[in-house]
C-alpha positions, 0 to 999 in steps of 0.5 A: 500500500502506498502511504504518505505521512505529513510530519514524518519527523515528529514523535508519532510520524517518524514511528508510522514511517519506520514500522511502515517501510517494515510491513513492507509499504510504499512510503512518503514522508512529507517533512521541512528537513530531508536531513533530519529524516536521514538522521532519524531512519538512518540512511538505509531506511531513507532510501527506502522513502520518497521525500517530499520536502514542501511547505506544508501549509502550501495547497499545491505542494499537498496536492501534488504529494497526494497523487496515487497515495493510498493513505494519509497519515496526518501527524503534523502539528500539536495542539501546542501550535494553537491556530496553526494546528487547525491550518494545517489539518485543513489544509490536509484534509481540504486536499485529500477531499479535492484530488480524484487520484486520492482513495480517501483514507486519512489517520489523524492523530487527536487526543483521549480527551476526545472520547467518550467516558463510559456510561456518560455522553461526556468527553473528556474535553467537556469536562471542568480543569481540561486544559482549553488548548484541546478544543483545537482537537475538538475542532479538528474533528469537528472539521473531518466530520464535515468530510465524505472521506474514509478517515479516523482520528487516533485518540491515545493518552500520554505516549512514552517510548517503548520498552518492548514490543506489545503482542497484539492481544495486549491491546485494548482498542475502542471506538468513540468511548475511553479503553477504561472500564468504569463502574455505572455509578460514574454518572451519578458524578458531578462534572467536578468530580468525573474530571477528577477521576479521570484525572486520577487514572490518566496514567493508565492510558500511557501507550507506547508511540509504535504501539499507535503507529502500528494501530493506525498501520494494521486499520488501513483498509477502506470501510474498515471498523474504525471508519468515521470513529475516534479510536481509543488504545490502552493495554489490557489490564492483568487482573 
């Protein structure tokens, strides 16, 4: 499969381009810096890549990166960018909408506090004490939802750097809602009190940065079970 990764130097990028080359795809890495891609992959690696380094805030350039691409994995921009976080995934997005040689498969990297708490019709994001820097999430979503293109937007907690490779069936993957389980009685919280016991648990949604990359990488397919969804990961808890 042919797949191009916008922001493949970053944290998450430069794991989706590695563990791509290893499952065998075709990848583009959209990225300011060819060196600093060299010196991330090794040069070995990077000669496996085709580099497209453009602005990428520049309509045409997306455009012409987009021709026969398979999939787009938008891991570009933080929320720490603010406004230009928005710029950029709409331009992203805008692209992929507009180009006839596109599939329409789009990953976009988002947050937990997008997903919904069980047993509630609460996000995260709603609720008291989450840091108002992650409404750009809310709007980034809010921007795929306007789209006919098959995409899904990743929604991990804190990544870390892996210490070993996770066996697939030790990933708890959800759709829309938290990969938490919380007793019913949450909804008898007030909105004070349901923050703070997210708060408390935040550190159980640490995830691995390949262990997303991987996710997004094994959910490619179109129409696949996580079209149009908000995808939670977490590892499965040892009872």
């Amino acid at each position: 499969m042919k797949i191009i990764v916008f922001g493949a130097t970053g944290n998450t990028g430069k794991r989706v381009l590695a563990s791509g080359i290893k499952k065998g795809h075709e990848m583009t890495a959209f990225v300011r810096s060819t060196e600093k891609l060299c010196e991330q992959q090794g040069e070995q690696i990077a000669r496996q890549v085709k580099v497209v380094t453009q602005n990428i805030m520049d309509p045409q350039c997306v455009y012409e990166a987009l021709s026969h691409q398979d999939a787009a994995v938008i891991a570009a921009g933080n929320v720490g960018n603010g406004e230009e976080f928005i710029r950029i995934v709409d331009n992203i997005v805008t692209q992929c909408e507009d180009h006839p040689l596109f599939s329409g498969r789009v990953w976009l990297m988002g947050g937990a506090g997008l997903l919904e708490i069980p047993h509630t019709n609460i996000i995260g994001n709603a609720l008291p004490g989450f840091p108002p820097i992650f409404q750009y999430h809310n709007q980034n979503l809010k921007r795929l939802q306007q789209t006919k293109l098959d995409w899904s937007i990743m929604c991990p907690g804190t990544m870390v750097d892996a210490k070993e490779e996770s066996a697939p069936d030790h990933l708890y993957i959800t759709a829309d809602i938290l990969p938490l389980p919380f007793p019913e009685t949450v909804r008898e919280l007030s909105d004070a009190e349901l923050a703070g016991h997210l708060f408390s648990r935040f550190q159980e949604l640490d995830v691995a940065y390949e262990d997303v990359a991987n996710c997004m990488l094994n959910n490619l397919e179109v129409a696949g079970p996580y079209k149009c969804k908000w995808v939670g990961i977490a590892y499965r808890r040892v009872m």
